[in-house]
FILUM-938398 format. One line per 10 residues: their letters; for each residue x, y, z of C-alpha. Coordinates in steps of 0.05 Angstrom, whole numbers. Layout:
<atoms>
A> X Y Z | ... $
</atoms>
This chain:
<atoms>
XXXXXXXXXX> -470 -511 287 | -535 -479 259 | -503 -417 261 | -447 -433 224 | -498 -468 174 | -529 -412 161 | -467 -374 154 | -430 -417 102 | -503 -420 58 | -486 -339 55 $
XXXXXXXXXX> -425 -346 43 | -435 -397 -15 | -496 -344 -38 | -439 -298 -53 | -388 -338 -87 | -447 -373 -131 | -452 -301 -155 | -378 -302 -187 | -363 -244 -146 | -279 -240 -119 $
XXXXXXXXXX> -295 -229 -52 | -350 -273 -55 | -295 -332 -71 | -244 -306 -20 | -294 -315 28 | -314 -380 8 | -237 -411 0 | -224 -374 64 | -285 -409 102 | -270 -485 62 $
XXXXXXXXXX> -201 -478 92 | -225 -461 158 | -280 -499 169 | -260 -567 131 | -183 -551 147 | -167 -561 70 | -96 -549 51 | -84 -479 44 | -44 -473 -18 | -78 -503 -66 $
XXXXXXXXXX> -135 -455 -46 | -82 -393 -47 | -56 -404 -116 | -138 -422 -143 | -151 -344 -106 | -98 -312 -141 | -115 -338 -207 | -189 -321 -194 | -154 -245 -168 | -109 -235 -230 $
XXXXXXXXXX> -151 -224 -273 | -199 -179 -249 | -215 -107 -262 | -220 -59 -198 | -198 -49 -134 | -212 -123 -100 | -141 -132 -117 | -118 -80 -85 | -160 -111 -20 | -133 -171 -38 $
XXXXXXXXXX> -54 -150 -22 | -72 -107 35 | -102 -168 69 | -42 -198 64 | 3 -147 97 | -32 -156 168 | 6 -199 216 | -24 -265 213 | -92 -247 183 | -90 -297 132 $
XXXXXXXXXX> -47 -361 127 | 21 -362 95 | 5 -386 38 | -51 -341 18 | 3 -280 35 | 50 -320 -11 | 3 -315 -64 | -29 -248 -53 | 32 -206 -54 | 45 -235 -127 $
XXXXXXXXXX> -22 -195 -150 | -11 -158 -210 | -68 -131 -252 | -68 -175 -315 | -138 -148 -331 | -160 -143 -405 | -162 -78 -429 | -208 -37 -454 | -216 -29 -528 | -205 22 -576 $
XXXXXXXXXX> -275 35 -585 | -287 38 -519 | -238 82 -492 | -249 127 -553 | -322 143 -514 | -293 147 -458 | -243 193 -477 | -291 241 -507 | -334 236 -439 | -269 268 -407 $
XXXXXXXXXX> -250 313 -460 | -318 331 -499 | -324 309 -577 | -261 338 -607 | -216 304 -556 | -163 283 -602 | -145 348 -614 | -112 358 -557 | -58 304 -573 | 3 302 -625 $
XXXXXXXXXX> -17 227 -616 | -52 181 -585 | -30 105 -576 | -94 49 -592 | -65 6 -540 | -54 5 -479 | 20 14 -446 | 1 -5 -371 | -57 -28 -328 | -67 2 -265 $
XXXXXXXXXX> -114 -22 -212 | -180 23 -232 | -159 44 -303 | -110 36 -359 | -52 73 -386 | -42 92 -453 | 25 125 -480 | 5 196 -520 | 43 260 -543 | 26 327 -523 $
XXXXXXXXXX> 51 399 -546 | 118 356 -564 | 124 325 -497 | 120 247 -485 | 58 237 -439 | 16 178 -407 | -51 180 -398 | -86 142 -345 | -163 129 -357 | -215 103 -304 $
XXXXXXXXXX> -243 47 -323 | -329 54 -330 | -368 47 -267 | -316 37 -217 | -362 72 -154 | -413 15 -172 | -353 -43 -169 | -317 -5 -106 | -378 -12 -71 | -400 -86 -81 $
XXXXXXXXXX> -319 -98 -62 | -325 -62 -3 | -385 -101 23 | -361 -166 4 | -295 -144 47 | -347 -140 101 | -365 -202 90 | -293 -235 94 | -284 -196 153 | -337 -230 191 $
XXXXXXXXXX> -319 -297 168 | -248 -283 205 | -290 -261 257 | -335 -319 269 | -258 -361 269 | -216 -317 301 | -217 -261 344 | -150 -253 358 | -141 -191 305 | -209 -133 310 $
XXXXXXXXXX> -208 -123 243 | -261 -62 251 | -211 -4 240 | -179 -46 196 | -238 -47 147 | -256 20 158 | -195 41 131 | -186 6 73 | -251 28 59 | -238 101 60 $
XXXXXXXXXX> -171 95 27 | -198 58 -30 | -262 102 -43 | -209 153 -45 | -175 133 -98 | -230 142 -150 | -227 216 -148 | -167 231 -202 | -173 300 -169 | -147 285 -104 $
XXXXXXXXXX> -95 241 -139 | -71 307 -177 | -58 332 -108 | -22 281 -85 | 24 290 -145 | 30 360 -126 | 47 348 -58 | 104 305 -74 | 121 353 -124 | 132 399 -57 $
XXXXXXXXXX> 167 345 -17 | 214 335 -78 | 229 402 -106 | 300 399 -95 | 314 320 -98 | 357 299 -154 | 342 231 -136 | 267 225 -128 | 233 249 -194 | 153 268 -188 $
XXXXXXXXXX> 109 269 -254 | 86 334 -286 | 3 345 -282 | -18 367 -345 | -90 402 -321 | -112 414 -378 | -124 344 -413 | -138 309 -338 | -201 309 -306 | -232 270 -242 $
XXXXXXXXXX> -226 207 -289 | -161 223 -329 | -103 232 -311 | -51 264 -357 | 28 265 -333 | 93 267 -360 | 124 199 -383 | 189 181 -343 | 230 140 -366 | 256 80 -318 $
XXXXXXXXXX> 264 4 -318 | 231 -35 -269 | 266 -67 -205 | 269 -136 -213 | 309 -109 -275 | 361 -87 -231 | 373 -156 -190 | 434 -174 -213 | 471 -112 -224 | 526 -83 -187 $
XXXXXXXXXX> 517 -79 -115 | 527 -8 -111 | 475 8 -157 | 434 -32 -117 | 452 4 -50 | 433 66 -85 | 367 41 -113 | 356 18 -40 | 375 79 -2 | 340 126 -50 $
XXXXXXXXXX> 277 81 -46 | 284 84 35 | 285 159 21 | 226 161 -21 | 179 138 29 | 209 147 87 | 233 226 75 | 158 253 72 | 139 209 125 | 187 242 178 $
XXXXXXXXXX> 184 310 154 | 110 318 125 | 61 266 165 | 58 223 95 | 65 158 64 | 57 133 -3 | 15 71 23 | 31 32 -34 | 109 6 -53 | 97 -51 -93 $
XXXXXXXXXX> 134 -68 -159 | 92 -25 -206 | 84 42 -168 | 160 60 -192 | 215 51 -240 | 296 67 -228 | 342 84 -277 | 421 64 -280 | 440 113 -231 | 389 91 -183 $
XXXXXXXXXX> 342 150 -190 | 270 130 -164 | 214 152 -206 | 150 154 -171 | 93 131 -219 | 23 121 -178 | -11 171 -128 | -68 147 -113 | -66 110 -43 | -27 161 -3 $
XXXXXXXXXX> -38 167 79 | -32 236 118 | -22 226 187 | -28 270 261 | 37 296 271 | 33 257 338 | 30 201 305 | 95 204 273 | 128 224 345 | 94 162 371 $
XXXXXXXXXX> 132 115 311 | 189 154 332 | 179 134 407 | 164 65 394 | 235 62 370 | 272 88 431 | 224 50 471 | 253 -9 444 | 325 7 442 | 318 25 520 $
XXXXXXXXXX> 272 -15 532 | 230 38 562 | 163 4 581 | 131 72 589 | 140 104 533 | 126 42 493 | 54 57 518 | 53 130 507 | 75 108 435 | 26 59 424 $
XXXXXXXXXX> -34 99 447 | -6 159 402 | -23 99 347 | -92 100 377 | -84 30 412 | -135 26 468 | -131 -23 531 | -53 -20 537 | -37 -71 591 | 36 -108 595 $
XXXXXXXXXX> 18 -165 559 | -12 -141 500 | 53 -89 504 | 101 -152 505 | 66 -175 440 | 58 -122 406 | 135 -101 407 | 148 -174 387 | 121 -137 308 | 157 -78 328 $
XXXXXXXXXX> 216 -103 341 | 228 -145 281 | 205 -83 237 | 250 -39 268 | 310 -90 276 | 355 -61 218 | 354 13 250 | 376 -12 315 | 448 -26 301 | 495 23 270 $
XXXXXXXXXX> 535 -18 222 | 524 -43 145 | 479 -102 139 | 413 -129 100 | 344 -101 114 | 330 -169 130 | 379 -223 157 | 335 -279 117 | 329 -278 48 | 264 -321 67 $
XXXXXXXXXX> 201 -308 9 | 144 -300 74 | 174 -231 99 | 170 -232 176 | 117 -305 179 | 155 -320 249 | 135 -262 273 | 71 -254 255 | 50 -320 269 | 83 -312 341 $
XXXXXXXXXX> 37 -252 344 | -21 -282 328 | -12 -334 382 | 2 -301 434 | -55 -253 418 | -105 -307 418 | -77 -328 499 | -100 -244 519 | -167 -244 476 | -145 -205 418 $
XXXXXXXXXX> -124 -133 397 | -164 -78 360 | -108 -51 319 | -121 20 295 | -138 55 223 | -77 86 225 | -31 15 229 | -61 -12 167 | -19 39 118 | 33 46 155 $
XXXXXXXXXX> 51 -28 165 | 39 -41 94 | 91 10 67 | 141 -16 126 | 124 -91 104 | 123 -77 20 | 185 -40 30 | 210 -95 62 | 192 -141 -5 | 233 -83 -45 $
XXXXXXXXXX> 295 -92 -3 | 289 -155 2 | 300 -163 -82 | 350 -113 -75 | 391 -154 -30 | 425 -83 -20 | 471 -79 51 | 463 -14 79 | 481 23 143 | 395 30 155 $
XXXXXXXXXX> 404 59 224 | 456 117 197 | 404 134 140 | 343 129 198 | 371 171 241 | 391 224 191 | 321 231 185 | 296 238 257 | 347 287 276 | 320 344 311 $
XXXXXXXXXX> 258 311 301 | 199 365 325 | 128 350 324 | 111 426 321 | 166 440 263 | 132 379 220 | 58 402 243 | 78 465 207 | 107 439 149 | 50 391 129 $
XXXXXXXXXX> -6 453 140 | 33 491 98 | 41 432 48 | -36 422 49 | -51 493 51 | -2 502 -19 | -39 449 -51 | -105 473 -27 | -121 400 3 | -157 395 69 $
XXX> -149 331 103 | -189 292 162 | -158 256 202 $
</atoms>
């Protein structure tokens, strides 16, 4: 009991400070340890979340896409995070234009649009023209390292709270990843070269459009791109079902194509990172959380699928540890393909149905929650860096679909991507990818 004294006096510390963690962590230990209602506590968080600069957001929804890590309703309420931060104003983003640019930055633009067109989760958008062209610019907003940081230590801190409560997730890897991937995303350089990889990927897709860099007006803090023209998704709900379907299937093909054939993901499908058109184009809008992975880990995702449609115990656990799952035993196999198979369902049958046979808000809360259980009985799981990413796309494109409400023939358009799957072939493609781009990557 002392110990958890001492822990929730910390714990208050923080959230007396107004920080976002800080009040995460406290909701998350008043719910806990006084077993308060959850919801009201999830909708205060996500009204304490909306409105906030930076990446805690960002934290925020990832947190929410692991099994079971956080109650329903806090999921419910996370995934509706947008970024309804103020903006910066004209003043301001006038200096920090001219940091970018140097003094006589307006030069380089036609025009140059006061207000803002877009937030995005470390900066702000603003619509501009350029040599003629339509363009958006995408400005950091000041002192995002300091705000990253604090974030990331806070996340720490709600990471040990879970800890002290429950030990049936490790959520070590887990942190270290987010981590990393978020520290990442302040460099506006590596973001370029994400563009430019997908630029790559894309070259020849007339259904997956890419943004133009323009290098000269874009820095490590600015980014400068091509405006595309689109309309958002939930825009698209109650058309035609076959525009739908094609929205769908091109969106499957947008994160799934480079996945299978490059080692990479765009870790990051929710409602703002693209817009469609009325052909059911995909325009891909925000670069900066994108995962590389080992070309063995690919063949393991591909492995884990077989494994379950044979039900092939052993090379379920050469899959797994190809994840980087340690301490395979049966049980913790059993559980762990309880997850699988409800994210793989839709690709095992080969007919036309939903991605998901519920049209249920909490995407895959049975599951999960069965997970977690049964977890707890074993003594946990330590699930590894490279899961985080991976099940967020799977579980955010599940959210896409899900609006869609698009019936497609999933396992058809799966397996027309794994065929003649070769982990040497797609090791070769994504050095040469890298290489072109002249991005190392560690993995």
């Amino acid at each position: 009991m002392d110990e958890i004294n001492k822990f929730s006096k910390r714990v208050i510390r923080y959230a007396n400070l107004g920080t976002s963690a800080g009040s995460i962590a406290y909701k998350f230990l008043e719910t806990k340890f006084l077993n308060k209602e959850h919801e009201k506590n999830a909708m205060e968080l996500k009204t304490i979340l909306g409105g906030l600069k930076g990446p805690i957001m960002k934290i925020a929804q990832l947190l929410s896409t692991v099994p079971d890590l956080l109650p329903e309703e806090y999921v419910k309420e996370l995934a509706k995070l947008q970024s309804n931060a103020p903006p910066m104003g004209w003043n301001f983003v006038r200096r920090r234009m001219k940091n970018e640019l140097g003094f006589n930055w307006l030069d380089s633009f036609d025009s140059f649009e006061k207000q803002p067109f877009a937030a995005a989760s470390l900066g702000q958008v603003h619509r501009a023209e350029h040599k003629g062209e339509q363009i958006v610019c995408k400005l950091q907003y000041p002192d995002m390292n300091s705000i990253v940081e604090a974030d990331i230590n806070q996340l720490k801190l709600i990471f040990s709270i879970y800890k002290k409560f429950d030990s049936s997730i490790d959520t070590t890897e887990i942190q270290k990843e987010i981590s990393v991937r978020i520290k990442e995303e302040l460099s506006y350089l590596q973001e370029q070269k994400h563009i430019k990889l997908f630029q790559l990927i894309f070259d020849k897709s007339k259904e997956i459009k890419i943004p133009k860099v323009y290098e000269t007006i874009s820095t490590n803090r600015l980014i400068s791109m091509n405006y595309l023209i689109g309309k958002k998704l939930l825009n698209f709900k109650k058309h035609s079902h076959r525009l739908r379907q094609n929205i769908a299937k091109n969106m499957f093909k947008a994160w799934y194509y480079p996945f299978y054939n490059y080692g990479i993901i765009h870790g990051d499908p929710h409602l703002g990172n693209y817009l469609s058109d009325d052909k059911g184009n995909i325009k891909l809008l925000d670069f900066g959380c994108i995962r590389i992975f080992k070309p063995s880990f690919v063949k393991g995702v591909i492995d884990l699928y077989y494994a379950i449609k044979q039900n092939n115990q052993d090379l379920a656990v050469h899959a797994y540890e190809s994840w980087g799952f340690e301490n395979i035993s049966k049980d913790l196999i059993d559980i762990l393909n309880i997850w699988a198979k409800f994210l793989y369902s839709p690709l095992m049958e080969d007919k036309i149905r939903k991605m998901q046979d519920t049209n249920s808000s909490t995407y895959g809360a049975e599951a999960a929650s069965k997970v977690h259980k049964e977890l707890k009985k074993i003594g946990g799981v330590k699930p590894p860096r490279e899961f985080v990413f991976m099940d967020r796309a799977a579980i955010g494109l599940g959210s896409v679909f899900l609006h869609l409400d698009a019936k497609l023939n999933w396992y058809k358009l799966f397996h027309e991507l794994i065929s003649g799957f070769s982990e040497k072939d797609l090791n070769k493609r994504q050095q040469n990818a890298l290489k072109n781009v002249k991005m190392g990557y560690n993995f």
